[in-house]
N, CA and C of each residue as an Amber inpcrd file, in Angstrom:
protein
   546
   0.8440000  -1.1870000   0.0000000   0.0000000   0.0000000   0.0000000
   0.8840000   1.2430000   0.0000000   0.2910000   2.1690000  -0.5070000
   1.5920000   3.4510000  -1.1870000   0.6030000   4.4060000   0.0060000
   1.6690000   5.1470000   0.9590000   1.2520000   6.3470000   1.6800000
   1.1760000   7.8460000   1.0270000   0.2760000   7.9090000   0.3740000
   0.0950000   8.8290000  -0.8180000  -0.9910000  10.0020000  -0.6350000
  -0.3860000  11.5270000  -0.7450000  -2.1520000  11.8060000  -0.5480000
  -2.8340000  11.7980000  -1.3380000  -4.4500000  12.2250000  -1.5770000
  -5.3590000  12.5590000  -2.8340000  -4.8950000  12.1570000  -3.8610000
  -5.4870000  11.3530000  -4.6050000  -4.8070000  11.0220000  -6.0340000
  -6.5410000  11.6550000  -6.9400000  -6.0450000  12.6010000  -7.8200000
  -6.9110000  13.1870000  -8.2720000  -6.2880000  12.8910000 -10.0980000
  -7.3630000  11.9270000 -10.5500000  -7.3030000  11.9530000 -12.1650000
  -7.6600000  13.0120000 -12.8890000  -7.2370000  13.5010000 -14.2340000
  -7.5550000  14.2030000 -14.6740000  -7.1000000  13.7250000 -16.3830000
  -8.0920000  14.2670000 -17.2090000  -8.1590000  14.3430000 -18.6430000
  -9.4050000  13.8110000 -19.4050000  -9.2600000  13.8880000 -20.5040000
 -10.2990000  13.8510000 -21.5470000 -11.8220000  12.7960000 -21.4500000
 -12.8080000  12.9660000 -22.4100000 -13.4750000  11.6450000 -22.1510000
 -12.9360000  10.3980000 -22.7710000 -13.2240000   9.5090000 -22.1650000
 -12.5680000   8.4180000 -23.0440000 -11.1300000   8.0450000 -22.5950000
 -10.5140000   9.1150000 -21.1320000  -9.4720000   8.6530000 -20.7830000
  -8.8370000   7.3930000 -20.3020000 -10.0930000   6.8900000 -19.2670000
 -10.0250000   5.8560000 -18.7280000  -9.9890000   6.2500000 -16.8530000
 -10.4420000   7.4170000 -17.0270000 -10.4210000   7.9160000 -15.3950000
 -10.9700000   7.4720000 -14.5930000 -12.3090000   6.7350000 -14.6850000
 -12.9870000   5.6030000 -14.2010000 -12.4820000   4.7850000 -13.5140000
 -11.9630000   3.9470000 -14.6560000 -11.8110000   2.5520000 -14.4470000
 -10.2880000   2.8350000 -13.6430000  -9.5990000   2.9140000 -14.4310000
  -8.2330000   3.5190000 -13.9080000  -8.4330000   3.8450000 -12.2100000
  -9.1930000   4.7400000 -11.9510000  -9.3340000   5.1720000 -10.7230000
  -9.6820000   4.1630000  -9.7250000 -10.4740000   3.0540000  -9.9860000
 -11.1280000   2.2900000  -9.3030000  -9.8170000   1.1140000  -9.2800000
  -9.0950000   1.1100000 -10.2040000  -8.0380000  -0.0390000 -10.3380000
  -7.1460000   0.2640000  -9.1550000  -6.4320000   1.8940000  -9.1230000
  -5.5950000   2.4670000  -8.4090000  -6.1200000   2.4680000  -6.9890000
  -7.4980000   2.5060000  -6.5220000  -7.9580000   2.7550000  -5.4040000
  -7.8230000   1.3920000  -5.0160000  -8.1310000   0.4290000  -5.5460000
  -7.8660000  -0.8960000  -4.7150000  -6.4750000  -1.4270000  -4.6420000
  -5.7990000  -0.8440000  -5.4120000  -4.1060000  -0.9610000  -5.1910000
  -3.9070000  -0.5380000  -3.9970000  -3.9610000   0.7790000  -4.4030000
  -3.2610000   1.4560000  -2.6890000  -4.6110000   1.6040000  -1.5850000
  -5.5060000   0.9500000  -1.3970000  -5.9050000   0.4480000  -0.5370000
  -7.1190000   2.0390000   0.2370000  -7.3860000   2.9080000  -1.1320000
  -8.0440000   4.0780000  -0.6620000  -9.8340000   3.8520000  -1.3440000
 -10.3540000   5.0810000  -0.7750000 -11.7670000   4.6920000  -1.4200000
 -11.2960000   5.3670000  -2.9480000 -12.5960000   5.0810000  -3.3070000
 -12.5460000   5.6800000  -4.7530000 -13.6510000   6.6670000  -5.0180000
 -13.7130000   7.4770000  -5.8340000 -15.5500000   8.2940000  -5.8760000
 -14.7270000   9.1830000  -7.7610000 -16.1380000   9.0080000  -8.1190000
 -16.3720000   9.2840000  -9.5030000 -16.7970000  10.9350000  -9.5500000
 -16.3420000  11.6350000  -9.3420000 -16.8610000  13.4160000  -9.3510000
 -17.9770000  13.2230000  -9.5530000 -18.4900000  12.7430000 -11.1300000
 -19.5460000  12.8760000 -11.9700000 -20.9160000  12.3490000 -11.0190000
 -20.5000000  11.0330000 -10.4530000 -21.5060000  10.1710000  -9.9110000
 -21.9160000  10.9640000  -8.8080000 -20.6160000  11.7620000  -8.2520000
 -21.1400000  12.4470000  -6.6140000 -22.1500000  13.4370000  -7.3800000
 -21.7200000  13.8750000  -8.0890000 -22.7280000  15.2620000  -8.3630000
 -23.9180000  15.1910000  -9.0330000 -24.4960000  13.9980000  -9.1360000
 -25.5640000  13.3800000  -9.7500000 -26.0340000  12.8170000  -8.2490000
 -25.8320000  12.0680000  -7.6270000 -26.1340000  12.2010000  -6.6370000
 -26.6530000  12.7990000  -5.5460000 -25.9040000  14.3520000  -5.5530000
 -26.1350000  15.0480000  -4.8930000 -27.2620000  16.0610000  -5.5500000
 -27.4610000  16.1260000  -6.9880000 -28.4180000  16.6340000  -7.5570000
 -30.0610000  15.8490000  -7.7790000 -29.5670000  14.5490000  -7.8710000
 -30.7560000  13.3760000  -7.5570000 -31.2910000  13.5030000  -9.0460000
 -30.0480000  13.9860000 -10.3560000 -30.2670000  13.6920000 -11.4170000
 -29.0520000  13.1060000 -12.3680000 -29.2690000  13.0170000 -13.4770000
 -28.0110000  12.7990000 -14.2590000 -27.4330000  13.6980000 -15.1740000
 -26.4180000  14.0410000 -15.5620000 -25.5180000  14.5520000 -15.9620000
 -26.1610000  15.5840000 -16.9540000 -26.6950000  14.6480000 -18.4700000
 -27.5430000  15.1320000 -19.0990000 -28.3250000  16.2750000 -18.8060000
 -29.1290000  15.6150000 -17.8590000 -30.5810000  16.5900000 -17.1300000
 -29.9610000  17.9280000 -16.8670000 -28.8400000  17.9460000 -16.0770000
 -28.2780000  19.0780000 -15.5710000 -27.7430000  19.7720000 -16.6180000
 -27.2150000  19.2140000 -17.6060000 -26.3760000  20.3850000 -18.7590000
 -27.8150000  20.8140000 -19.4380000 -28.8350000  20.2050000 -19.3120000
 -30.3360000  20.2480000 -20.1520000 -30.6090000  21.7830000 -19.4160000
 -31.0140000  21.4240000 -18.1790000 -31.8140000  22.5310000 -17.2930000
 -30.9870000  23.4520000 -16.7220000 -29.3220000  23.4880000 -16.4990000
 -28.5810000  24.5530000 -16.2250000 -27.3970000  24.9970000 -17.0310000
 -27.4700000  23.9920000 -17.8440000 -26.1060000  24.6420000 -19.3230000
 -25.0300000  24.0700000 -18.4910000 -23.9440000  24.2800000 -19.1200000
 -22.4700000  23.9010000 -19.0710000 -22.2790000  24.8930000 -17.5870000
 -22.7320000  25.8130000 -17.4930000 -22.1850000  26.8750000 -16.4090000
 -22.8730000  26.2140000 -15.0330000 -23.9600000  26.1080000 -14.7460000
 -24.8120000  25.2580000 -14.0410000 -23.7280000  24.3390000 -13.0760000
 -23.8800000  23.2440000 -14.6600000 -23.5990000  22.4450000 -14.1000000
 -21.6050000  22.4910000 -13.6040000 -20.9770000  23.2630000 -14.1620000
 -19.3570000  23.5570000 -13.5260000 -19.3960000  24.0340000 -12.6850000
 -20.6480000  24.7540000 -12.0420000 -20.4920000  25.2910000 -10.6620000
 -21.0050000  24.1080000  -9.0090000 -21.5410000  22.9670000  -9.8910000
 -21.9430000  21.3790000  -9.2530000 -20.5840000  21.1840000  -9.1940000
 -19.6270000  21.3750000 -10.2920000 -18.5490000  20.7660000 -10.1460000
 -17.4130000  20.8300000  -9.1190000 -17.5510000  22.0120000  -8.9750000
 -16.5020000  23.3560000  -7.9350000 -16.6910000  23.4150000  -6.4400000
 -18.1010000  22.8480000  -6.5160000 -18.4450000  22.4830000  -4.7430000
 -18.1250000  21.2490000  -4.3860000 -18.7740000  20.3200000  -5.3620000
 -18.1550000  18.6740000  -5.2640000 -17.0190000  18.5490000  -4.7910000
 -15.5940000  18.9210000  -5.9130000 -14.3930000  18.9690000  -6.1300000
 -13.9890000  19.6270000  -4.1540000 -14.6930000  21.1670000  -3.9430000
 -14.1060000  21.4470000  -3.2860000 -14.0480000  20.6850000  -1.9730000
 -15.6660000  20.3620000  -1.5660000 -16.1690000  19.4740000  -0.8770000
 -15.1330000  17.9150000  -0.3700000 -14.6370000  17.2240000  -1.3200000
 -14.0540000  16.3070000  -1.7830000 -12.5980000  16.4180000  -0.4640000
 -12.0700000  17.5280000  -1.5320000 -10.8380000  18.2830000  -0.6970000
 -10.4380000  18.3250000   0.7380000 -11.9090000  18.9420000   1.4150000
 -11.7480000  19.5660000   2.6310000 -11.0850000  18.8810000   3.7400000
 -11.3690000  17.7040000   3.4910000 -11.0450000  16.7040000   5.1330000
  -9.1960000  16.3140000   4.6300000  -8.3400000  16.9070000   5.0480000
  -7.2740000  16.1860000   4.6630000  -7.0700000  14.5610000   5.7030000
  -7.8850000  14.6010000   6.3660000  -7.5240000  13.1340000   6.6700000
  -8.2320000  11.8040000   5.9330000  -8.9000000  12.3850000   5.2580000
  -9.7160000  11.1800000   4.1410000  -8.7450000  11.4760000   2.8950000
  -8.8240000   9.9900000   2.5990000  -7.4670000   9.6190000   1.5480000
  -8.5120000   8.8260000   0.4210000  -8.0630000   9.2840000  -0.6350000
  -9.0290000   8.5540000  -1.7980000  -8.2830000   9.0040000  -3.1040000
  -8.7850000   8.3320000  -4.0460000  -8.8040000   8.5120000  -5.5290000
 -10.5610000   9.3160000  -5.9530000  -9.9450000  10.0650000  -6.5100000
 -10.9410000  10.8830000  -7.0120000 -10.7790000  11.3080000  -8.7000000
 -12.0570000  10.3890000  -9.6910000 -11.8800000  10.8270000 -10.8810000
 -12.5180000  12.0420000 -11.4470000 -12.1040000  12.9100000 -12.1070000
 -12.7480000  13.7260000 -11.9830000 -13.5880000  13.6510000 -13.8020000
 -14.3200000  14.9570000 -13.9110000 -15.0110000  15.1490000 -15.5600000
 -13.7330000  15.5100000 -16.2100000 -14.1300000  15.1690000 -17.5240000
 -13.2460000  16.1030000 -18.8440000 -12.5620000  17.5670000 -18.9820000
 -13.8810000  18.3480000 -18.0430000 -14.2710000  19.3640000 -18.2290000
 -13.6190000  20.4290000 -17.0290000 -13.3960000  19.7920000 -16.3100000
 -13.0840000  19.9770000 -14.4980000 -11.7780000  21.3050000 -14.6380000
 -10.8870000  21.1300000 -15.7260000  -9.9370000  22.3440000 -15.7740000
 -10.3300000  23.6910000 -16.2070000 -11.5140000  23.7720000 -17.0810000
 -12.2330000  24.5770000 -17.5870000 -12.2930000  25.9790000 -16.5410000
 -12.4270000  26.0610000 -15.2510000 -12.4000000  27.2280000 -14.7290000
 -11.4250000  27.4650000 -13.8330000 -10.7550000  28.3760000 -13.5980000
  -9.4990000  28.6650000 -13.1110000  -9.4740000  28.2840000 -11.3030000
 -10.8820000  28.3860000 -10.6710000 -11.0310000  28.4410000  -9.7920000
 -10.6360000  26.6170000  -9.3410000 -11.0920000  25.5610000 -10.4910000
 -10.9560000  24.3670000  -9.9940000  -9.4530000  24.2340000 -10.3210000
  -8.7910000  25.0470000 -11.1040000  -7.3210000  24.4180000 -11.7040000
  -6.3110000  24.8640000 -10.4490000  -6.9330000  26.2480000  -9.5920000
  -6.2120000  26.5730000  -8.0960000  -6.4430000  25.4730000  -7.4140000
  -7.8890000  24.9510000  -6.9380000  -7.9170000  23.9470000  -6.1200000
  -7.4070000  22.6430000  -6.8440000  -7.1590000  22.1360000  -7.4210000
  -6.0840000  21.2130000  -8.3070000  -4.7710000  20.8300000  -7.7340000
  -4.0250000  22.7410000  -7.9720000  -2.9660000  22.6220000  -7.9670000
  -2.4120000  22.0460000  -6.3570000  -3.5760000  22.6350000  -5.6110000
  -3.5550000  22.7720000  -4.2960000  -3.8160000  21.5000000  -3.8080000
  -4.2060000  21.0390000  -3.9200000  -4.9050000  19.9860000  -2.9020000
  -4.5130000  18.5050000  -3.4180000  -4.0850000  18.1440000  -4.3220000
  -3.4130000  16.8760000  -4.0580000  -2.5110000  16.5960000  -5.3350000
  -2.0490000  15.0760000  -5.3450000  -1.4660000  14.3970000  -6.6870000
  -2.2920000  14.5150000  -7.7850000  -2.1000000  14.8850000  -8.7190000
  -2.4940000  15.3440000  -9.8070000  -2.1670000  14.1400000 -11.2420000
  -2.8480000  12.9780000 -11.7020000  -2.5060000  12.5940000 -12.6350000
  -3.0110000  13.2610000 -13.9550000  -2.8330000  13.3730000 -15.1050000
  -3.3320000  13.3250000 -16.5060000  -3.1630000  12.3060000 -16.9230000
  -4.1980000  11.7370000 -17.0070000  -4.6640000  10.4660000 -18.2160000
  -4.1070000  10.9930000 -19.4700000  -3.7010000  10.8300000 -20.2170000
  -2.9470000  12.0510000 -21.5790000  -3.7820000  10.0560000 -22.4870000
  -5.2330000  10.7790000 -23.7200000  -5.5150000  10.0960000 -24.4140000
  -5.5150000  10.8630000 -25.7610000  -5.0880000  10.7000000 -26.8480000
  -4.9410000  11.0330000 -27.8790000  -6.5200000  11.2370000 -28.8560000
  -6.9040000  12.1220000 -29.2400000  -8.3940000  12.0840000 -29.9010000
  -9.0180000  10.9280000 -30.5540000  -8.0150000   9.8790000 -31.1930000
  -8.1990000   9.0470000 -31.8830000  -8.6580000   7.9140000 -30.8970000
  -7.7540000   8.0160000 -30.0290000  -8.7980000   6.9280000 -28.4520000
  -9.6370000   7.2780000 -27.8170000  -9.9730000   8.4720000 -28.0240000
 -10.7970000   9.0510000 -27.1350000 -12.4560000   9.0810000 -27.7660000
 -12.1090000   9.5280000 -29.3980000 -13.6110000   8.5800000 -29.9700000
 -14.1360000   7.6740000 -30.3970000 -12.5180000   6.3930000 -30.4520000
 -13.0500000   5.2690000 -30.1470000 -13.8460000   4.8610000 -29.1020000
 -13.0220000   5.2420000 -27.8910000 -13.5630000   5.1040000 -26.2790000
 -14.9440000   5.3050000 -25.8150000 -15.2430000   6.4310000 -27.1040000
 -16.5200000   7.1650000 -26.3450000 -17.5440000   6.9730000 -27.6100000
 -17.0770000   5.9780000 -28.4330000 -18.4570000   6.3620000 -29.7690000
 -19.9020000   5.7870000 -29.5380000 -19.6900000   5.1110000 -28.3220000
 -20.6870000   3.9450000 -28.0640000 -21.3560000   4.9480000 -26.9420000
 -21.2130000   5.8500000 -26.5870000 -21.6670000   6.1760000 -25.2640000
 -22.5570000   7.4600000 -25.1650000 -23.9860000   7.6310000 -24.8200000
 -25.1080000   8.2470000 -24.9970000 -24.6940000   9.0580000 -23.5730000
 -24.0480000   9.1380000 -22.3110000 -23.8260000   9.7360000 -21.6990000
 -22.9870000  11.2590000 -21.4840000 -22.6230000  11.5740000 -22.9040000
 -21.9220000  12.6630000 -22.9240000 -22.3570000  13.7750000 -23.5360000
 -22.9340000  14.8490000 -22.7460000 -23.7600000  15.9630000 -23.5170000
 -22.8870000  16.4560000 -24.7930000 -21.4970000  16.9130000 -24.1370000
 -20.5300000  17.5190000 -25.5350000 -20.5800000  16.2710000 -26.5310000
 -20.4500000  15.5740000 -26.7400000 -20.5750000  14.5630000 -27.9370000
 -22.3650000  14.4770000 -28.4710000 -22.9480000  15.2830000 -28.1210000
 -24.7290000  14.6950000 -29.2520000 -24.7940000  15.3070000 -29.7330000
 -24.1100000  16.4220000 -29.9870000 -24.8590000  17.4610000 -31.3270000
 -22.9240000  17.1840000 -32.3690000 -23.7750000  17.3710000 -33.8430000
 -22.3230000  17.7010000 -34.3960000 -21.9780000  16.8260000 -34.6700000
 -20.3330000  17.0280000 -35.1120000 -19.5100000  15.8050000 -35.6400000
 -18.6860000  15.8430000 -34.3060000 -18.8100000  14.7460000 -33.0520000
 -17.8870000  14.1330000 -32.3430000 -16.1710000  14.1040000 -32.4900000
 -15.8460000  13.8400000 -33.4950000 -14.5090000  13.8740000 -33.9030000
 -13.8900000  15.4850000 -33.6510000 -15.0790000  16.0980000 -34.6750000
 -14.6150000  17.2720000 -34.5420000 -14.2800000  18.3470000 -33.0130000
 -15.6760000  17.9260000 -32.3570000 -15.7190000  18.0500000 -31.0600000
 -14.5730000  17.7930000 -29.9010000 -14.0740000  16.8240000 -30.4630000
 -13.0890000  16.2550000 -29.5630000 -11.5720000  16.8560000 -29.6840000
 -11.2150000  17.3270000 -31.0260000 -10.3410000  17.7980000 -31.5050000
 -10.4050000  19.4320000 -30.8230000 -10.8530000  19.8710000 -31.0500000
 -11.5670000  21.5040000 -30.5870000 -11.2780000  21.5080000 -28.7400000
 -11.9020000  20.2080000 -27.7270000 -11.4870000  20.1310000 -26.7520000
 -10.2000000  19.6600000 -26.2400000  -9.7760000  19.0250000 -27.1160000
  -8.4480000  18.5120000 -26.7190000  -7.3530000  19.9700000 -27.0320000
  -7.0940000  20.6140000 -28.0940000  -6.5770000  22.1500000 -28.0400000
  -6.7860000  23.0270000 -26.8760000  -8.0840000  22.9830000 -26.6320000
  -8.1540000  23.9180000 -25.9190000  -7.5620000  23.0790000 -24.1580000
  -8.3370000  22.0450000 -23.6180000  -7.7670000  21.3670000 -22.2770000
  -6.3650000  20.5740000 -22.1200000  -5.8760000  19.9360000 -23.2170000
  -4.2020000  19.7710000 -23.4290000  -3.5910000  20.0850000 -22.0780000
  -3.6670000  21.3820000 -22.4640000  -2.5150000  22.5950000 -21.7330000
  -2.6130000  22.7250000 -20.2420000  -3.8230000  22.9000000 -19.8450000
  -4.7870000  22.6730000 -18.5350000  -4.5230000  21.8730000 -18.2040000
  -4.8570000  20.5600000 -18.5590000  -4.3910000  19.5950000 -17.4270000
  -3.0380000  19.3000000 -17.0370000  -2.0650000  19.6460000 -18.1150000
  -1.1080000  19.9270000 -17.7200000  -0.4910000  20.9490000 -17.4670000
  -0.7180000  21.9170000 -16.9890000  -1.1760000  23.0170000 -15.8330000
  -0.9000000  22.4170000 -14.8160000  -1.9590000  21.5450000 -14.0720000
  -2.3430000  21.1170000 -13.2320000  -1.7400000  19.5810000 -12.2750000
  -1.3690000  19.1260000 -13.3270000  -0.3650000  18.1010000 -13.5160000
   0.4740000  17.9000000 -12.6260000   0.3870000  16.8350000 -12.0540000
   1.2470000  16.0910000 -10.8790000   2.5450000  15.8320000 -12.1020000
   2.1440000  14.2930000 -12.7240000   2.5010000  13.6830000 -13.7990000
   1.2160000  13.0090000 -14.3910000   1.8650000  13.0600000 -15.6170000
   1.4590000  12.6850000 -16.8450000   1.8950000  11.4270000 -17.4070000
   0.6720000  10.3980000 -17.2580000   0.7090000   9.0210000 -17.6020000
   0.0270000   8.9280000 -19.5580000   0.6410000   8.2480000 -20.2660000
  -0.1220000   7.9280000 -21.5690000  -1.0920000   6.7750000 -21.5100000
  -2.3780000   6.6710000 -21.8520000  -3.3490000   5.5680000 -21.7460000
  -3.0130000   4.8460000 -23.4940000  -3.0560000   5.7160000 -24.5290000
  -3.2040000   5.4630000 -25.7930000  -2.8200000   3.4060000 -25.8720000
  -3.7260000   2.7920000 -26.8060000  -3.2250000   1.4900000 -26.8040000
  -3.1080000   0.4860000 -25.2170000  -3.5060000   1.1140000 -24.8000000
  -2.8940000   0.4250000 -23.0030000  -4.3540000  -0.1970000 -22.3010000
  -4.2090000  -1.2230000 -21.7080000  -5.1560000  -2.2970000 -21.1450000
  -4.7360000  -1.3990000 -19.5340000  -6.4350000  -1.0160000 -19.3310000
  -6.3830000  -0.6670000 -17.9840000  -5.4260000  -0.5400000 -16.5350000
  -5.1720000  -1.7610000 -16.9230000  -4.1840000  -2.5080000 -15.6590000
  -3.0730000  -2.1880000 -15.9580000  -2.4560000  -2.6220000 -17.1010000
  -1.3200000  -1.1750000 -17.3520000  -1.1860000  -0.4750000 -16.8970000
  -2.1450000   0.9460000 -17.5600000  -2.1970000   2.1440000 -17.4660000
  -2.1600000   2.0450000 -15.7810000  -2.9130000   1.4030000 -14.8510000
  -2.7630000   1.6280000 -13.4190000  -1.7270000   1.3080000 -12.9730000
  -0.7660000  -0.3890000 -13.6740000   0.6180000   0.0230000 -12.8540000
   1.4970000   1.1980000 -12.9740000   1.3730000   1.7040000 -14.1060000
   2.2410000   2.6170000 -15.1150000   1.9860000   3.8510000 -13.8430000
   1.1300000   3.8940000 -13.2100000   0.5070000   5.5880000 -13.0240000
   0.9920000   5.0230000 -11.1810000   0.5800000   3.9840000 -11.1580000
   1.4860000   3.1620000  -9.4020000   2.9760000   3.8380000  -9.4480000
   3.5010000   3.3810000 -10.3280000   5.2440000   3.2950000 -10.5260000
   5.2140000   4.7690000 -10.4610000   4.9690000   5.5890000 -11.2060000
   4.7850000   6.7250000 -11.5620000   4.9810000   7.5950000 -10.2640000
   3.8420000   7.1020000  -9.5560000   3.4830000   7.9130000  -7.9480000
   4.5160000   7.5960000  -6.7800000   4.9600000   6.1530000  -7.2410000
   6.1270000   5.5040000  -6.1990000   7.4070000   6.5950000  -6.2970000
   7.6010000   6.8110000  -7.5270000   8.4440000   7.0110000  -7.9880000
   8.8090000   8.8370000  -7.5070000   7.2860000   9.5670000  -7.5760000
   7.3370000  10.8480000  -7.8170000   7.8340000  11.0410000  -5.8820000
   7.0600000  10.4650000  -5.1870000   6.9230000  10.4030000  -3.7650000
   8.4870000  10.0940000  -3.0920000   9.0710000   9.2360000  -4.0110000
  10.1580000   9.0130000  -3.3640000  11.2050000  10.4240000  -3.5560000
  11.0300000  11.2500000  -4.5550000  11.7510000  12.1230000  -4.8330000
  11.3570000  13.6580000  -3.9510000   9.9260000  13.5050000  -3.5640000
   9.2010000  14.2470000  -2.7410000   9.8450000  14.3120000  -1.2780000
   9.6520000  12.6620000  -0.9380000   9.9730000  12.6530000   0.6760000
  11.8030000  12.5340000   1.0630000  12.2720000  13.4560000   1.7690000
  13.3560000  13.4970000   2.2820000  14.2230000  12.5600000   2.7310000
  14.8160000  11.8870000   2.7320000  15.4650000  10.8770000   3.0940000
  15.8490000  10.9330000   4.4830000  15.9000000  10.4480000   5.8830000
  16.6380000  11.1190000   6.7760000  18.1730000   9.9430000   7.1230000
């Protein structure tokens, strides 16, 4: 078990922040929680509904309390995946920087609408050409999450379990350079 704080995922849809997250949380032995799911939860709707009845702004401001919410207790230790979208306001990319390990899922557009072509859950993907969509977000959030960025793991081509040892080693690795030797 890795003595690690907050491990907070971050990147695109289709990253694998999910699953990934849930892989890593039973590694190092923390809970796990899905941003998206808390804030559906806590709204007692789904995702959709909310970008339906409060727009993109609405619903990023669900996001910013969640996120912050999440944060507050530094003695609760977890993996936390977050949305696509989550770098989008400056206010979550401070609390980011702040508050814990920071991965980027780093998925390339081409995995990312494979990942996601099947999936009716994503408001930014129903109108339009998807591809295009994805291309347009990836320019613009790129940079942001790595902003924000602990380290930066590649998913592209990679079987889950991979990608989770890859992002293990990663954290072993970053922590050891973190903590002081005495």
């Amino acid at each position: 078990m890795i003595k690690a704080p907050k491990i907070i995922l971050v990147g695109p849809m289709g990253a694998g922040k999910t699953t990934i997250g849930r892989l890593l949380s039973q590694s190092m032995g923390k809970e796990f929680y899905d941003l998206d799911k808390v804030i559906e939860e806590n709204a007692g709707a789904d995702i959709p509904w909310i970008f339906d009845k409060e727009g993109e702004d609405g619903f990023r401001k669900r996001e910013t309390q969640v996120l912050t919410n999440m944060l507050e207790d530094p003695q609760h230790s977890a993996v936390l995946a977050t949305g696509g979208g989550i770098v989008m306001r400056e206010e979550n990319r401070q609390i980011l920087r702040e508050g814990a390990l920071v991965i980027y899922l780093y998925a390339s557009v081409a995995q990312q609408l494979h990942r996601t072509s099947k999936s009716n859950h994503r408001p930014l993907l129903q109108v339009g050409d998807p591809k295009a969509t994805l291309k347009k977000l990836f320019q613009v959030r790129d940079p942001l999450y790595r902003e924000v960025a602990t380290l930066v793991v590649e998913t592209d081509a990679r079987h889950p379990r991979a990608v989770a040892n890859k992002v293990l080693d990663a954290i072993h690795k970053h922590l050891k350079t973190e903590t002081p030797v005495s």
